[in-house]
C-alpha angles and dihedrals in degrees: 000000000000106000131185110205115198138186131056116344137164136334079032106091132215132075092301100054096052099047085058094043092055094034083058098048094049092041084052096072098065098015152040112257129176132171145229121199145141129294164286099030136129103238118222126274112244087053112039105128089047092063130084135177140185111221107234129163122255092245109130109233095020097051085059100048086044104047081057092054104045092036093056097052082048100053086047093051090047097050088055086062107028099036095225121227094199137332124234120202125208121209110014101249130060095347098061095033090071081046086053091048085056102047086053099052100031092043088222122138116266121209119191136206121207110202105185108260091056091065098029091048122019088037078071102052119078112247091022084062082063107044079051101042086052106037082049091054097033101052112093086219121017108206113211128189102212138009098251082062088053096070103039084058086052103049084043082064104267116167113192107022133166138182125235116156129228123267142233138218137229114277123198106182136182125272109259154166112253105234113128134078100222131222106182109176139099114276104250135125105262090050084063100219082164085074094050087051087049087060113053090058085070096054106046092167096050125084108243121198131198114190114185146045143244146121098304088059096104094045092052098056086052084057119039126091120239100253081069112092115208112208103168129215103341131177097206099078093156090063094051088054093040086068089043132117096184132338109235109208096194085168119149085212134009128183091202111327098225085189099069081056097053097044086050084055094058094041093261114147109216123219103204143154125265103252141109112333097352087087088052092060109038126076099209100234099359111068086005154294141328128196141181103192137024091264085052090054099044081050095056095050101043075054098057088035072084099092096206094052086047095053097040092052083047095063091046086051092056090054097050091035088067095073094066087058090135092223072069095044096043090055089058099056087040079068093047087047088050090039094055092040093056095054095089108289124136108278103170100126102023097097092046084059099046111106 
């Protein structure tokens, strides 16, 4: 197949960008896949001439409208060249509208992946409410990465929806000393750092790490206690865990939580709140915790501060983590690309195009 792969991508950073970074790669070795996101960037090297952008300015609002506008008229002007079997649209806003202005004009099938803040957050501004409600309804096949996120799309008015989970890749990390109680995340309001801070008041003896970035950074550093360590954004997220006792998700929403994955793959119990797809990923008692208030969550980790309980729920998570390896969950949107393809739309060139 012939695939256009739209939404954030490297060297954009964030959870996005890296789903589509490791979907493409996977999609690459039996098909040809190329990618539409936003600039300016400098695309890598080794694929450069399979990446594509639209220039649009970082002003919150207008980058979004534009990006619509100017990725629409792209992905017209490529598919005069490259001949698209389908489009898949990454993040259910902006974003998947310009895929939905394709699909109209180009008359090609449009599949659609709902990561969490796109439903949680642009669903509640105004214009952004539009571009979801009609990308949901217009998309011959809405991707969502957890069953919470299910049935948000389909409440948002979403028609034809599976759910097929993020993956994660393999992680080879350094060899370390568990010491820290670990907060990753970026450091905004609805991912909830100001709890983390809160407990480790609570536990003075104990190390306490922060990894990411974001607007409460400052605030936090007023507030924390000096037995808290700040690291900032890192990529080597292996190498954080690896030095892990436990990952605490204090998060007030959460699409999927791709974290808590990573950590169980490297035998680190998580400690997070019981919300969206957090429920989804944590096996209370088995691969970690769940809580619901602050008492709860003093409670849990008092729990996992048991190294044999910890150890023990870090060998479960291993087991359940194997079933997000992405080679499993590519497979799994390859059947929702052959599924859509085979629902009367024009196929004349696609097997040609298969690897």
């Amino acid at each position: 197949m012939r695939i256009l792969v739209i939404g954030h991508y490297p060297p954009h950073k964030g959870g996005v960008a890296n789903h589509t970074d490791n979907l493409v790669k996977e999609l690459r070795k039996r098909h040809e896949v190329y990618v539409l996101t936003y600039g300016p960037i400098t695309p890598r090297e080794f694929e450069r001439e399979l990446v594509y952008q639209v220039r649009v300015p970082p002003v919150f609002g207008l980058r979004g409208v534009l990006f619509v506008i100017l990725a629409f008229l792209k992905i017209l002007k490529l598919h005069k060249k490259l001949k698209f079997d389908l489009i898949h649209a990454h993040y259910v806003g902006t974003t998947s509208y310009a895929g939905v202005l394709a699909k109209k004009k180009l008359n090609i099938p449009l599949i659609t992946t709902a990561h969490g803040s796109d439903l949680d957050f642009m669903s509640k501004l105004p214009l952004g409410r539009y571009f979801v409600r009609e990308s949901l309804s217009k998309s011959d096949m809405i991707i969502a990465v957890s069953h919470y996120l299910k049935k948000r799309a389909l409440d948002l008015g979403a028609r034809k929806i599976n759910v097929i989970p993020n993956g994660i890749r393999k992680l080879k990390p350094k060899k370390a000393v568990k010491r820290y109680i670990t907060f990753i995340g970026a450091l905004t309001y609805y991912k909830d750092p100001e709890t983390f801070i809160r407990l480790a008041e609570h536990f003075p003896k104990e190390k306490f790490l922060i990894v990411g970035d974001g607007p409460l950074m400052g605030e936090l550093k007023n507030k924390a206690p000096p037995n808290v360590k700040f690291l900032g954004y890192r990529t080597d997220i292996e190498n954080v865990l690896a030095e892990s006792k436990m990952l605490v998700v204090p998060s007030l929403r959460e699409g999927f939580g791709l974290v808590i994955v990573e950590a169980n793959l490297l035998g680190v119990p998580v400690v997070g709140r019981a919300v969206g797809g957090i429920k989804e990923l944590i096996r209370d008692g088995k691969n970690g915790y769940f809580f619901k208030d602050f008492d709860e969550l003093l409670e849990k980790v008092r729990l996992l501060l048991d190294n044999k309980k910890a150890l023990k729920m870090g060998r479960t998570g291993r087991r359940i983590s194997e079933k997000y390896a992405w080679e499993k969950i590519t497979e799994k949107v390859e059947e929702v690309y052959r599924e859509v393809l085979g629902e009367g739309h024009d196929n004349s060139n696609k097997h040609a195009r298969c690897r």
